[in-house]
Structures are given as C-alpha cells and as structure tokens.
N, C-alpha and C positions, 0 to 999 in steps of 0.2 A: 302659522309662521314657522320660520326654518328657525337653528340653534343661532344665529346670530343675528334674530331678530328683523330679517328682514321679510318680505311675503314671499308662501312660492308660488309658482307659476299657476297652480292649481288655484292657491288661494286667492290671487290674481282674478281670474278669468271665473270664478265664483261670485265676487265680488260683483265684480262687470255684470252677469246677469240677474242677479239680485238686484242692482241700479236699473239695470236701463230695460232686463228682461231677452236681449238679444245682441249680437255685435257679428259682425266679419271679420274672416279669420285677420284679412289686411289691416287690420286696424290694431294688431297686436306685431306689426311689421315696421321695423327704422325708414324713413325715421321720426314719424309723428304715433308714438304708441301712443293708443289712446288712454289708458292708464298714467302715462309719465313716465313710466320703469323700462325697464331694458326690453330688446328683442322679444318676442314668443318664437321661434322656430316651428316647432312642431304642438300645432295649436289642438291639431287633431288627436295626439297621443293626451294630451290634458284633458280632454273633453270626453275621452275612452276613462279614463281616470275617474273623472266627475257621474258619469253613467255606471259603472261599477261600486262607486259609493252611493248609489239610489237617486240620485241628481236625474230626473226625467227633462231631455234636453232634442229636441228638434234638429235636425241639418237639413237645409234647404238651398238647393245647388244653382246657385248663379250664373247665367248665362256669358259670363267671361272666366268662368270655370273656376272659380271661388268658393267657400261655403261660406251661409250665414248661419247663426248657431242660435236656436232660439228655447229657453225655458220656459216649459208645458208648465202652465198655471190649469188647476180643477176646476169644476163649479162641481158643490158639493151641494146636496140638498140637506138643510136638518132633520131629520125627521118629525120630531115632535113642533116647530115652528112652520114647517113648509117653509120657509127662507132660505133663500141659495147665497150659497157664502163662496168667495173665490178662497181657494187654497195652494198652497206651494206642491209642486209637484213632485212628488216623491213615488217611487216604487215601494209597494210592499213590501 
C-alpha cells in the first residue's frame, strides 16, 4: 500500500492474480475495472514491475491484440513423500 493508504497499482494487479490467477489487460480499463478502483493505464509497465520482484507471470497475446496476463503456478515434487504439491510461482 501507498503512504495514504490506499493500493497501488502494483499491489492491485497482484491481488487480482493471486484471486483469480489470470486477467486482461481490458479489464483494468473505465469503465468497469474489474477491481472497483481507478483506471490501470499502462498495465504492462506493472506487470514488468511484478516480473522484476520474482512474480513468474505468463503474456498470452489475443487475437484483438490484447494481452492476458497469467500466474505460473509449479508442481513441485517432495522428494521424500513422492507427492506433487502445486506452488506459487516464484523466480529464484
């Protein structure tokens, strides 16, 4: 959250794939953001954002020249269980 409490765009649009695991850039556009909150403009400079703090995060290019933005979830094997566990997608 920013200094007077409110989210920022960042934390926004983290949120959003953490819910739902994926969204369209359109959908952070007026005037039905899907969030509730103001505008996103530049959805792509947040999601460069999100990739630089280790957030492993998909673009998948829409045939009306759109992106969809989707969070790489793992499957991670345990070793000692043989059980595959999904995991949040993170860069080492």
């Amino acid at each position: 959250m920013s200094r007077n409490n409110k989210p920022t765009q960042v934390s926004r649009i983290e949120k959003v794939l953490d819910e739902r695991g994926y969204f369209n850039e359109t959908e952070f556009a007026a005037p039905n953001v899907l969030d509730g909150g103001l505008p996103i403009q530049r959805v792509a400079a947040r999601i460069y954002e999100l990739r630089k703090a280790g957030v492993v995060i998909d673009t998948r290019f829409e045939s009306n020249g759109t992106a969809t933005y989707v969070k790489r979830l793992a499957v991670v094997t345990e070793e000692e269980t043989g059980q595959l566990a999904l995991v949040e997608g993170k860069a080492a």
